[in-house]
N, C-alpha and C positions, 0 to 999 in steps of 0.2 A: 333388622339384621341384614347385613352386605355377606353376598357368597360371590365366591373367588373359585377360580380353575385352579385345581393341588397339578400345579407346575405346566405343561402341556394335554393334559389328559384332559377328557370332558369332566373328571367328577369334580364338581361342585360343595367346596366346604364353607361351613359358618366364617366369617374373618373373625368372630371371638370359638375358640371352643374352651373345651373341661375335660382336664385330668384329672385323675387320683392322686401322682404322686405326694406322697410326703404324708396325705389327709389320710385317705380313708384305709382301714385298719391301724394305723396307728396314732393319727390326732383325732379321728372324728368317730361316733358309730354310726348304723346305722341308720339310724333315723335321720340323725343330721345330713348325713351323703345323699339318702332321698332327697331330700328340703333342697340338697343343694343341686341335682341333677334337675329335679321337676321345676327349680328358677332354671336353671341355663336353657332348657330345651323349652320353657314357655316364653322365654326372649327369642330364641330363635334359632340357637344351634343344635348340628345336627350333628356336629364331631366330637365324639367321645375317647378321649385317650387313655391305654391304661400299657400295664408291661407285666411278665410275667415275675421279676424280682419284686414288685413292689408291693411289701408287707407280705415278702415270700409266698403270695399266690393271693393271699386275703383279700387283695385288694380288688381283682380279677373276680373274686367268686361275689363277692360285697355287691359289685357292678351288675354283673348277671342277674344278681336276683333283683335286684331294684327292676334292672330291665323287663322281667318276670312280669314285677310286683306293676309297674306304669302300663304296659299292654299296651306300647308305641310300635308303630306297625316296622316292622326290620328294613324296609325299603326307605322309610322315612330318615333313616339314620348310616350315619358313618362311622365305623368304629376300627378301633385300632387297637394291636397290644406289640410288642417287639422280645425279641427273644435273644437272648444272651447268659442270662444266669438263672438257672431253674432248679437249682439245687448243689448239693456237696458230692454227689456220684462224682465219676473220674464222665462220665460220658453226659452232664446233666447241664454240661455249661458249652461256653462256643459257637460256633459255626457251621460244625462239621454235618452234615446230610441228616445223622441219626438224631441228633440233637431240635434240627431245624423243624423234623416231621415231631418226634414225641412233644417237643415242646409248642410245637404251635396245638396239635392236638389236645394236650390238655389244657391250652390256655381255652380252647376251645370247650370242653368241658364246664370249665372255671366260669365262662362269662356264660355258657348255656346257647349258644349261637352255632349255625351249620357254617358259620365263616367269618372272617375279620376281613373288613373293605380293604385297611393298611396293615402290611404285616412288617415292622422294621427289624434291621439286625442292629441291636439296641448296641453293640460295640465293633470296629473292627476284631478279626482274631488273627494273629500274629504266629497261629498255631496251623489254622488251617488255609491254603490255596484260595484265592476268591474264584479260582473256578469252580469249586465245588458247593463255595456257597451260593454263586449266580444260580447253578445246577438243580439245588437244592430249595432256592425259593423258587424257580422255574415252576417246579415241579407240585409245590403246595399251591401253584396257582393252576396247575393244569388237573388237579384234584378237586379244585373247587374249594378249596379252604381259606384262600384269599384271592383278593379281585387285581390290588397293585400290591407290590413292594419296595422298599426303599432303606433305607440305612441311619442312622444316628451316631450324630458326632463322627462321624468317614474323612479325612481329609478330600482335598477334590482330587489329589492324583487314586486315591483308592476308587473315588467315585468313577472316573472317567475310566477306569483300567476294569469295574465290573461291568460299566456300561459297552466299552468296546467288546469284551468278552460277550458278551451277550448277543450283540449285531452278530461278531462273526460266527458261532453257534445258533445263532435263528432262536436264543434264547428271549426270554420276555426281561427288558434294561429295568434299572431299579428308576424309579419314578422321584420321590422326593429325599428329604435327608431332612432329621428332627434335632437342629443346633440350639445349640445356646445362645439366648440374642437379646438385648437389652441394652439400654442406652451405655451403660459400662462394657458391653463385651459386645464387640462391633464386627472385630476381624474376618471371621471365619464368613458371617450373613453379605459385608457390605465388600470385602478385599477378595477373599480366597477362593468366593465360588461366582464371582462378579460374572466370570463369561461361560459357565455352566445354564446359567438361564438361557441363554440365547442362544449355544451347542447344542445341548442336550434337553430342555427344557426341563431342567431341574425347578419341582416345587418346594416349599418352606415348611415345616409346620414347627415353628418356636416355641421352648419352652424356656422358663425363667424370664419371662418379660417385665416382672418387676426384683429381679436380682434378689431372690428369696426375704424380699417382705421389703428391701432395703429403700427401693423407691417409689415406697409407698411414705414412707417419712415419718412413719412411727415410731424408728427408731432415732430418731432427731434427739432424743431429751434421754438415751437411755432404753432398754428391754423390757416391755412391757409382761406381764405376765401374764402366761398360756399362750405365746408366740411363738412360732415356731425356733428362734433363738435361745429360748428359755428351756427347752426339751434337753435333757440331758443326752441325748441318742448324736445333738447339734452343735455339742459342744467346739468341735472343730471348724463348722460354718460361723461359730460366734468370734471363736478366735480371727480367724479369716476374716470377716468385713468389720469388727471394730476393738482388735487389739492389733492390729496392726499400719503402717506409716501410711500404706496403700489405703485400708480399708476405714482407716480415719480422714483419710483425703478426700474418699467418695461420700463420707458423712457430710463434710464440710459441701461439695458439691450438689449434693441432696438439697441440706439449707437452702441453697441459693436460687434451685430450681423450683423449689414450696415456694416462693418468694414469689416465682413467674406464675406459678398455677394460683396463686392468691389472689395476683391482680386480673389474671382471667376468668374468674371465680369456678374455674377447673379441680376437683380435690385432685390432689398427685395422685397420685397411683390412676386415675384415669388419664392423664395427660401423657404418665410412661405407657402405658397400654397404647392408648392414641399416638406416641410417637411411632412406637414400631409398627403398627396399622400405615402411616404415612409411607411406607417405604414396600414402593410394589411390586418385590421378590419375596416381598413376605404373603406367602399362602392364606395361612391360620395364625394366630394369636392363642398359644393353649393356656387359660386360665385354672387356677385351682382356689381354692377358701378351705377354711376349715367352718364356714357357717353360712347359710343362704341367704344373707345379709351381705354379705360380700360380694358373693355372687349378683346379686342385683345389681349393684354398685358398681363393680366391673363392667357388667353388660353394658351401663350407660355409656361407658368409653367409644362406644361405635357412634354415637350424637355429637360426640364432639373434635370428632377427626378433623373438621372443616375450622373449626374456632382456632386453629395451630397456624394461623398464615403465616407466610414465609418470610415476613419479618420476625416474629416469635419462635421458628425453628432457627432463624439465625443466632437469638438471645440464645437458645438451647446450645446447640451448637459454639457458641464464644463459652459458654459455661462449662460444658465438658470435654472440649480439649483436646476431644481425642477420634477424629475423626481419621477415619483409615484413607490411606492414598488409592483411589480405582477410578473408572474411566465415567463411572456413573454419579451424579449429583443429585441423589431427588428431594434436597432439604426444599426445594421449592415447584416439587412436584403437590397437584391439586388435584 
């Protein structure tokens, strides 16, 4: 396993980690979620991701106890959960101070830990001041309750406007931002926060790196059953990548790239993994399965980061089309 600095900071994350979302409490049980935590972390990561919406808290308390159940030393590990939607209360969701503390608290309960390494604000809120949220996770770090914090999905003008609030308050600046990033969705990782790295030393931590199953290429021939496309809860992510003109055209692109990972004798779904590893604003890589067979499988993606040389990120690249305009080129970074 390769560990990467989360953006400027000294701590040190796995470049694959493991989430929950989508899996555990609602594709996988327990058993399975062990199988699949005790593969990642005997590969070699040490960052575990979770959020307080996900499977409405289930997913939080799932994690804890496994962590319980493994008896992995707490220093050995990174963890994380973000805080946004914690229930249907009028004060249970947001950003706002009382939200920030009860929810990180119970997520704290939920996972059984005296603290989360990363704590993010899983959404902008539109409701509340970013000074109050700066304020607010400040404060759950001056508690001891987390070590960094940082934000997901933020655009970079909200980033740079809680990072400045925070210098001129003597406040502690948010650390990374938890985007969406995959060979299809480029913008926001490789365009929008391009001179945030080198400002503010914004770190990465991606999720969606294979565009919910898509380029893994399973879906090449059709919806396999017990995929996550196949869940009736998905029905709108099914609609979205293949009933529509868009999400048939990334079908068709998919094809072509199984075609390059065939002649590399690379499966896809490592090679998209391995892509967004190639690109070194990316912190972490957060993986999810719904089986520890997967999860093995993923992990090998970190062997073959080097097999991608920069004529084959070129074939990548002529193939999707869509590369965003920024000052930074690393299709032929090594």
């Amino acid at each position: 396993m390769e560990y990467r600095f989360l953006g400027r900071s000294g701590l040190k994350v796995s470049a694959l980690s493991f989430g929950s979302w989508v899996t555990f409490g609602d594709q996988v049980g327990k058993e399975t979620a062990y199988d699949s935590m005790v593969e990642a972390y005997d590969a070699g990561v040490n960052y575990f991701d979770n959020a307080e919406e996900y499977a409405n808290g289930k997913s939080e308390r799932m994690m804890g106890q496994i962590l319980q159940k493994t008896g992995w030393k707490r220093t050995d590990l990174v963890l994380s959960t973000k805080i946004f939607w914690g229930g249907p209360g009028p004060n249970d969701q947001g950003l706002s101070f009382k939200h920030i503390k009860e929810g990180t608290e119970a997520a704290l309960k939920r996972l059984q830990t005296d603290y989360v390494d990363l704590l993010f604000c899983h959404r902008p809120d539109r409701h509340t001041l970013i000074e109050e949220t700066v304020w607010g996770m400040d404060q759950m770090i001056k508690e001891g309750k987390a070590l960094y914090w940082g934000t997901s999905e933020w655009t970079a003008e909200q980033i740079r406007k809680a990072y400045a609030i925070a210098r001129r308050e003597h406040l502690r600046p948010p650390l990374m931002d938890q985007p969406q990033y995959n060979m299809f969705r480029r913008d926001k990782v490789e365009q929008e926060f391009s001179r945030l790295y080198d400002d503010i030393g914004l770190g990465t931590t991606i999720w969606s790196p294979l565009a919910s199953g898509l380029l893994t290429g399973k879906y090449n021939d059709g919806i396999p059953e017990g995929s996550r496309l196949s869940m009736e809860n998905y029905d709108w992510l099914r609609e979205e990548l293949l009933e529509t003109e868009s999400g048939r055209a990334k079908l068709k692109k998919v094809g072509k790239l199984t075609e390059v990972a065939d002649d590399a004798g690379i499966p896809m779904a490592q090679m998209a993994l391995a892509w967004c590893l190639k690109n070194p604003n990316v912190s972490t890589v957060i993986t999810g399965a719904s089986k520890a067979e997967q999860v093995q499988q993923n992990m090998q993606a970190i062997e073959v980061v080097d097999q991608l040389s920069p004529d084959m990120m070129d074939t990548i690249e002529d193939i999707l089309d869509n590369k965003p305009s920024t000052e930074t080129d690393y299709r032929r970074n090594t």
